[in-house]
C-alpha positions as CSV (number, residue, x, y, z in Angstrom):
1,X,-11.1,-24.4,-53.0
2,X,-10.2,-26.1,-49.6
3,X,-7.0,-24.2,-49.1
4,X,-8.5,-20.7,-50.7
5,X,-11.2,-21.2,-47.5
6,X,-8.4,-22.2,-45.2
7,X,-6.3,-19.3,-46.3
8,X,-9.2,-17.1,-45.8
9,X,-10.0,-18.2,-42.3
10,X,-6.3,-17.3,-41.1
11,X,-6.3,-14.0,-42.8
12,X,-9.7,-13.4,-40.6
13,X,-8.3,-14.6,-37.4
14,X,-5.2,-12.6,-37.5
15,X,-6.8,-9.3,-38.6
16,X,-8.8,-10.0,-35.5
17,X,-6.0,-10.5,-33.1
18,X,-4.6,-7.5,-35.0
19,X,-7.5,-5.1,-34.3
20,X,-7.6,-6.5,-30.8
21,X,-4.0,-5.5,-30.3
22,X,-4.7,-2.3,-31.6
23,X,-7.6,-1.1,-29.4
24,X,-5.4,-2.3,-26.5
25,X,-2.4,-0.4,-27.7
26,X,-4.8,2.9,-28.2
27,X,-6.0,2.6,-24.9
28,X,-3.0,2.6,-23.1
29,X,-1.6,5.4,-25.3
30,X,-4.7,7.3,-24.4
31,X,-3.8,6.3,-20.9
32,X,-0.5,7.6,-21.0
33,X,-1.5,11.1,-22.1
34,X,-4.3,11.6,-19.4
35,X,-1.8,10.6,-17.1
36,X,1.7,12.3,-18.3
37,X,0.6,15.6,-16.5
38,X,-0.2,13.9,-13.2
39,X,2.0,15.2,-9.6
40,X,3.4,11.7,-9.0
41,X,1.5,11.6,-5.5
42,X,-2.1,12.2,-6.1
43,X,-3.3,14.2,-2.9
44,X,-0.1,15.8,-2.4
45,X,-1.0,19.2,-0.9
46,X,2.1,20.6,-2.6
47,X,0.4,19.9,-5.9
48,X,-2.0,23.1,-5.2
49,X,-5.1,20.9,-6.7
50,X,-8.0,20.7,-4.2
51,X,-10.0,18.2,-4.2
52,X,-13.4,18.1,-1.8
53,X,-11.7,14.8,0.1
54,X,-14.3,13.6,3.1
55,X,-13.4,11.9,6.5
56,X,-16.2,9.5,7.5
57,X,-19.4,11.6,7.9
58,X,-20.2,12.9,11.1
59,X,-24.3,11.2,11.5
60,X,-22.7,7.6,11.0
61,X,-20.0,8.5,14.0
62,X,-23.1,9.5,15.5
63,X,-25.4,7.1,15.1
64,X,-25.5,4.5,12.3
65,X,-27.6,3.9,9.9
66,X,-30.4,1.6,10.6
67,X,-29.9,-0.6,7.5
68,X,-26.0,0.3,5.9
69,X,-25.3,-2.6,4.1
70,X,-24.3,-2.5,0.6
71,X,-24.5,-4.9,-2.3
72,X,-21.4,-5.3,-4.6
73,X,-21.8,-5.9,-7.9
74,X,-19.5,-5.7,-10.4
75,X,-20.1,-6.0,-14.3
76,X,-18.0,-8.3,-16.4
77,X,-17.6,-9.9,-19.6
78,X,-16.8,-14.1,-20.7
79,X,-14.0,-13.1,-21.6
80,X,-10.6,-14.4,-19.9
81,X,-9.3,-11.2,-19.2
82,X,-12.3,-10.0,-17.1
83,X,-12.6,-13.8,-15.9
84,X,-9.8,-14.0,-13.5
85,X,-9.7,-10.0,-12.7
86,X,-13.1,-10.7,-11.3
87,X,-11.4,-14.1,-9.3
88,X,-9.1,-12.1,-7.5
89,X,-11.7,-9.1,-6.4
90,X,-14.3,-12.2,-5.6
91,X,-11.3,-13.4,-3.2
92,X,-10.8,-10.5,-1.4
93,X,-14.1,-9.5,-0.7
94,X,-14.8,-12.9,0.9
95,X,-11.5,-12.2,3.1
96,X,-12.2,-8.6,4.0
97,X,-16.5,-8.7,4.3
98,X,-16.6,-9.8,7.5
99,X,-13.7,-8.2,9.4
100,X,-14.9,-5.3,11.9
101,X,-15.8,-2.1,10.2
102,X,-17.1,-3.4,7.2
103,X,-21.1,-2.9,5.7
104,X,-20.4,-4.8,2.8
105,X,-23.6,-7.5,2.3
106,X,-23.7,-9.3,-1.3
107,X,-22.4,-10.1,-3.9
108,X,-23.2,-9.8,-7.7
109,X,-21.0,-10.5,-10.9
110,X,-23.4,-9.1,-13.6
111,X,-22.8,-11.4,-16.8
112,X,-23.7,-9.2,-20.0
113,X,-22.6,-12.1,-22.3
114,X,-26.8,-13.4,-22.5
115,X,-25.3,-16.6,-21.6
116,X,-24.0,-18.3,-18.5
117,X,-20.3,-19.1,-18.5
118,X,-17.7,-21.6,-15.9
119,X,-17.7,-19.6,-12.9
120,X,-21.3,-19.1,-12.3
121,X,-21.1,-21.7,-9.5
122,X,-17.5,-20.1,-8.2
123,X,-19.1,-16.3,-8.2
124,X,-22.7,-15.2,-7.8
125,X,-23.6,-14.1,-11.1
126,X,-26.4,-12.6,-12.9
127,X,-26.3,-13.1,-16.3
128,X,-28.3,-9.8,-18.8
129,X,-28.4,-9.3,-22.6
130,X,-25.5,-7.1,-24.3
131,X,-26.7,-4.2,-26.3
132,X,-28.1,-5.0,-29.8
133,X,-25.3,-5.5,-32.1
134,X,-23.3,-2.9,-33.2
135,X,-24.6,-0.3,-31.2
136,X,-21.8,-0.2,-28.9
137,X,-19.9,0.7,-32.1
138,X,-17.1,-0.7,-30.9
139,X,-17.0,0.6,-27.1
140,X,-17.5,-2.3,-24.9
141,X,-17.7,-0.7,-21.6
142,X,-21.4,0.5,-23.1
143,X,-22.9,-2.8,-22.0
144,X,-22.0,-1.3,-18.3
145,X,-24.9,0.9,-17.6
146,X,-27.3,-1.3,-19.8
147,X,-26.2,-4.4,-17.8
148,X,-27.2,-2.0,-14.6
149,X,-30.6,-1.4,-16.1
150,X,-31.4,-4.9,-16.3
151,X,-29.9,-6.0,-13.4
152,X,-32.0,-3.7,-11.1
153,X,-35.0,-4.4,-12.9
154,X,-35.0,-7.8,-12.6
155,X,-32.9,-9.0,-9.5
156,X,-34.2,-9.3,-6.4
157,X,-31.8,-7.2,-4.3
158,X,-31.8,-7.0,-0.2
159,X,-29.7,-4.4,0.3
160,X,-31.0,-1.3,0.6
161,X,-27.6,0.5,-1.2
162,X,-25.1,-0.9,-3.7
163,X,-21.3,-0.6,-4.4
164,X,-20.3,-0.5,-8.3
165,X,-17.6,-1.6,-8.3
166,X,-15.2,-2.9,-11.5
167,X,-13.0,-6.6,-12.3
168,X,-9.6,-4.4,-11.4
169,X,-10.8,-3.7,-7.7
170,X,-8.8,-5.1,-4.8
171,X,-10.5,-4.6,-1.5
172,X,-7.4,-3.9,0.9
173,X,-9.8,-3.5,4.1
174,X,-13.0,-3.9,5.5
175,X,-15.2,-1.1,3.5
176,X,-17.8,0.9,5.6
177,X,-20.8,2.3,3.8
178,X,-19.6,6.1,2.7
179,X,-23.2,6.9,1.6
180,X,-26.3,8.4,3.2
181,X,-29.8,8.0,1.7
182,X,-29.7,11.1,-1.1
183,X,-26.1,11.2,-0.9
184,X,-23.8,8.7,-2.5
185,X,-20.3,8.6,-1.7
186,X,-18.0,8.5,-5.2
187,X,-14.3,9.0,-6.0
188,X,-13.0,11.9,-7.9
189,X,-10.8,11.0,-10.6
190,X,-7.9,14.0,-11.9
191,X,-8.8,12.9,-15.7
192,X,-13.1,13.3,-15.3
193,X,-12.9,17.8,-15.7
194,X,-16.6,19.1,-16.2
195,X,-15.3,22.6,-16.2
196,X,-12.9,22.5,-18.6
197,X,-15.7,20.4,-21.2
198,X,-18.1,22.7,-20.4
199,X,-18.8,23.5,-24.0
200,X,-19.3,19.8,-24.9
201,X,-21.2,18.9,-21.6
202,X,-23.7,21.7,-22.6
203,X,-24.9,19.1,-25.4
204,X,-26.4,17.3,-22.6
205,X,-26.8,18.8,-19.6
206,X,-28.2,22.3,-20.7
207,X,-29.0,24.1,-17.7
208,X,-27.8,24.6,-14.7
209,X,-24.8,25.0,-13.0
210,X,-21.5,23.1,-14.2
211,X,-20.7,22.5,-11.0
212,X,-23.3,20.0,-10.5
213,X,-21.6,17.3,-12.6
214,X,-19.5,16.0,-10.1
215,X,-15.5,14.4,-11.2
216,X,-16.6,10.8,-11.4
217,X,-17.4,7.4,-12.8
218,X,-20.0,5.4,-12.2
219,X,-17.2,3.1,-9.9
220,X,-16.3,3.2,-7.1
221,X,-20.0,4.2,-5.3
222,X,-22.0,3.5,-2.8
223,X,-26.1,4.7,-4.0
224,X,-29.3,3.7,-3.2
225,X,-31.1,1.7,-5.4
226,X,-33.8,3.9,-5.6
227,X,-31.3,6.6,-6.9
228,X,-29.4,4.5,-9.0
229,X,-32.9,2.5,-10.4
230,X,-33.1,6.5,-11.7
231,X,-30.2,7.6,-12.6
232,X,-29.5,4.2,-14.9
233,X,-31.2,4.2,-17.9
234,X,-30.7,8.2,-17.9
235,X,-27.0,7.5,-17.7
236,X,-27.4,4.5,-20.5
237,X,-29.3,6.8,-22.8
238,X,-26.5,10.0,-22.3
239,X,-23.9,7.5,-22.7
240,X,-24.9,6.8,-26.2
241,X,-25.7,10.0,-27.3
242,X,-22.0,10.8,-26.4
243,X,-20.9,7.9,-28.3
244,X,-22.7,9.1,-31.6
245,X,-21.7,12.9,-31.2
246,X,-18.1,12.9,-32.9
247,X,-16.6,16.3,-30.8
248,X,-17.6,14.2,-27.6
249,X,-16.3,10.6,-28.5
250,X,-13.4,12.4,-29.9
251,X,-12.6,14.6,-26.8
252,X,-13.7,11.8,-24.0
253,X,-12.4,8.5,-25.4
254,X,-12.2,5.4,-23.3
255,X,-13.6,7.4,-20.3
256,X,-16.6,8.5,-22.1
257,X,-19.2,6.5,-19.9
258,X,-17.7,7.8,-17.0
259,X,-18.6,11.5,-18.0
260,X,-22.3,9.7,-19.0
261,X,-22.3,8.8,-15.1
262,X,-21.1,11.9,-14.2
263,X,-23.8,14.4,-16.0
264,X,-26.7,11.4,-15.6
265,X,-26.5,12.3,-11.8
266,X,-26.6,16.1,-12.5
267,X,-29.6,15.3,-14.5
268,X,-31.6,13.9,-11.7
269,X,-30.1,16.7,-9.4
270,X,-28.0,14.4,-7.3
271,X,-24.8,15.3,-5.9
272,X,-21.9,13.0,-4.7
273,X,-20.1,13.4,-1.5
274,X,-16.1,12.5,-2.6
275,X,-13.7,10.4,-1.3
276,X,-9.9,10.5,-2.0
277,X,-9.3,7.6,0.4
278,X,-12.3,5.9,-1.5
279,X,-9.3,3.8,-3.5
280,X,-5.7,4.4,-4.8
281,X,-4.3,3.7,-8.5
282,X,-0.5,2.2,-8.8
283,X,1.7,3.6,-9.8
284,X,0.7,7.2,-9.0
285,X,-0.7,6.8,-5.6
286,X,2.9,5.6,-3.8
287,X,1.2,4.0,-0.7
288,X,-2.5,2.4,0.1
289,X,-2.9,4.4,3.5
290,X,-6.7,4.0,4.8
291,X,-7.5,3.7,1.5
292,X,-10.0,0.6,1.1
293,X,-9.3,-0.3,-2.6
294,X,-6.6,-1.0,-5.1
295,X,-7.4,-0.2,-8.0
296,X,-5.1,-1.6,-10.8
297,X,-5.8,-0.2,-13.8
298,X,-2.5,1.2,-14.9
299,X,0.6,-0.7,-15.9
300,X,3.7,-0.2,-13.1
301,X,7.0,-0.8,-15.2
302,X,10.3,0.2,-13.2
303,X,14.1,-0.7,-13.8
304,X,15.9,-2.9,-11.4
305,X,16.6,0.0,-9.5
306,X,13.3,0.6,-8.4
307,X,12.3,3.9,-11.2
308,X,9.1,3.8,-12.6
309,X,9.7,4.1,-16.6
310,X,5.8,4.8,-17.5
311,X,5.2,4.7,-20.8
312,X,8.0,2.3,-21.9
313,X,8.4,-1.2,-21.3
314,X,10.7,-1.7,-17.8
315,X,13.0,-4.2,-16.9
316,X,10.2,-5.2,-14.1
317,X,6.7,-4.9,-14.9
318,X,3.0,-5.8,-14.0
319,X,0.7,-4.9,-16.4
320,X,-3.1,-6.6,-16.3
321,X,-2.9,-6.2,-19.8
322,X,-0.1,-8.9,-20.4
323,X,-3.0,-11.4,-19.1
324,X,-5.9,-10.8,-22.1
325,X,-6.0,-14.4,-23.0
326,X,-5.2,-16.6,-20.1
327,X,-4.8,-15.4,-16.4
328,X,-1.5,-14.3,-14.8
329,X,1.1,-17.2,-13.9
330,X,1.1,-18.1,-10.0
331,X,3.8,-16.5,-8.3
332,X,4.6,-13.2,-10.3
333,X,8.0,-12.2,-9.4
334,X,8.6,-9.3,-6.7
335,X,8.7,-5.8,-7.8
336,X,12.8,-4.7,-7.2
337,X,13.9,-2.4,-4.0
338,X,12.7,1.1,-3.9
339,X,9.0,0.2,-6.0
340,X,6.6,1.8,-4.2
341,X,4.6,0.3,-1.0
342,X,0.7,0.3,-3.1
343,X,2.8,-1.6,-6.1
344,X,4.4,-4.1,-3.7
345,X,0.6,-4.4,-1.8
346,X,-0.6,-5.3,-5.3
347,X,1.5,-7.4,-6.7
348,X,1.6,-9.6,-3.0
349,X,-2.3,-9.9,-3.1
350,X,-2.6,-10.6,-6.4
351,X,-0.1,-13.6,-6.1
352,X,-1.8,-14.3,-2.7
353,X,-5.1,-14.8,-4.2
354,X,-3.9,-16.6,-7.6
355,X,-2.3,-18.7,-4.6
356,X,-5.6,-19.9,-2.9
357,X,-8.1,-19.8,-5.5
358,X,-8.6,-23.6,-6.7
359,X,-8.0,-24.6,-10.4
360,X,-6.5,-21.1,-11.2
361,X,-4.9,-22.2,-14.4
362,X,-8.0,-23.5,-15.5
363,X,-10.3,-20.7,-15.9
């Protein structure tokens, strides 16, 4: 009977680890094929996309805001993968929040685990409930807005706007605040395309124009509180209803919440200015410019000769993804000559901060 239990348990465990590999492996094929179509320089004016890209706006040249500070918070799981993504972006925010140029005020790591974990004295955290069970149905990232709902109910928050922000962000520079009261300040991603969904978007956002759902995510932002205390559980609630409607979980995937974002804000009639040189995303984006974050979500695999081979394994690589149960090793190796300047950038930051961070191993 002992064994028949015992042989039980390892069956469990590795049909776990197996349907963990999976989701990974369906995400970054589901990656790959929002990506395959992409101009290998996002921005590139020879690509004939036009995007509505922003230079700083005109009344903060001007001016100033009289209170421009922004919170950052960022929501994260227990889990070691998020654990030392959210490390690194802890460690530059402390290097870059009080350069010249920056409005960047706290910082919040918002815990929806319902229980504290080893690096609430390391980061400010704030720990919230995850959604009853099973009603993600599988998609984590739905704890994100609910986590936001709590969070701005019941912290006490002195900063009049807020950043959302994600574990992957690297803050390359001193970040000004891009927003203005009833205008928040987003990034446009290529892959969010209200237009082209309209038929599906119509399911929740009925009337009026398309053009009001803006090309985003919830992250990067800058918003209010006040907006975003609105726009939250409207964005929770439009996020589920996505998740249980089968042509719009089907058709959206892993970016489904960001489209919930996206058609939450043209629910509440709020419009976001955009900003290309909000952040850039290795591999595609070639160099970090005046951009202010790194964002790494994409795996940058080359040959020794310096060609990026996306979509098959490469001869170098760095890939967050490699790191799901225990963080990156200190010192990851160099990326080979002729890798793009924003891979390099990354890869010396990360080992920079894995570097200085005390007890990295351990965490």
């Amino acid at each position: 009977m002992k064994n028949k239990k015992s042989i039980n348990s390892g069956a469990l465990s590795l049909l776990v680890a197996l349907a963990i590999v999976f989701c990974f492996a369906t995400y970054n094929i589901s990656k790959f094929w929002l990506i395959k179509d992409q101009p290998k320089r996002l921005g590139d004016h020879e690509t004939g996309r036009v995007d509505p890209v922003m230079e700083m706006p005109e009344y903060r040249k001007r001016a100033g805001d009289p209170n421009p500070k922004f919170h950052v918070v960022v929501t994260a799981t227990s889990e070691p993968y998020s654990k030392w993504q959210c490390r690194i972006m802890y460690y530059w925010y402390k290097r870059v929040k009080n350069l010249p140029g920056s409005d960047m005020g706290g910082f919040t790591r918002v815990l929806h685990s319902g229980k504290p974990d080893n690096l609430m004295e390391e980061i400010p955290s704030f720990v919230v409930d995850p959604l009853p069970h099973g009603l993600d149905q599988g998609y984590v990232v739905l704890n994100r807005p609910w986590a936001f709902v709590q969070w701005l109910e019941k912290a006490a928050i002195e900063e009049e706007y807020v950043l959302m922000a994600e574990p992957d962000h690297i803050f390359v520079k001193p970040l000004p605040n891009l927003a203005h009261e009833k205008n928040p300040a987003a990034y446009p991603f290529f892959y969010i395309k209200p237009a082209e969904n309209e038929k599906i978007i119509r399911k929740f956002y009925p009337k009026g124009s398309i053009s009001n759902v803006d090309p985003i995510g919830n992250s990067p932002s800058i918003i209010t509180k006040s907006l975003l205390k609105e726009i939250a559980p409207t964005w929770l609630n439009v996020s589920l209803r996505i998740k249980s409607d089968h042509e719009a979980d089907h058709t959206f995937g892993w970016v489904q919440e960001m489209y919930g974002y996206a058609i939450a804000s043209a629910l509440h009639g709020v419009k976001h200015n955009l900003y290309k040189n909000f952040m850039v995303q290795p591999p595609w984006d070639l160099e970090v410019g005046k951009s202010y974050i790194i964002h790494y979500t994409y795996g940058c695999d080359y040959t020794m000769k310096g060609e990026l081979t996306y979509g098959k394994i490469g001869e170098w690589r760095f890939d967050k993804r490699l790191y799901l149960n225990s963080p990156p090793p200190k010192n990851l190796t160099m990326p080979p000559p002729g890798v793009p300047e924003s891979v390099v950038r990354l890869v010396k930051m990360v080992n920079e901060a894995m570097a200085n961070i005390p007890g990295w191993e351990n965490h």
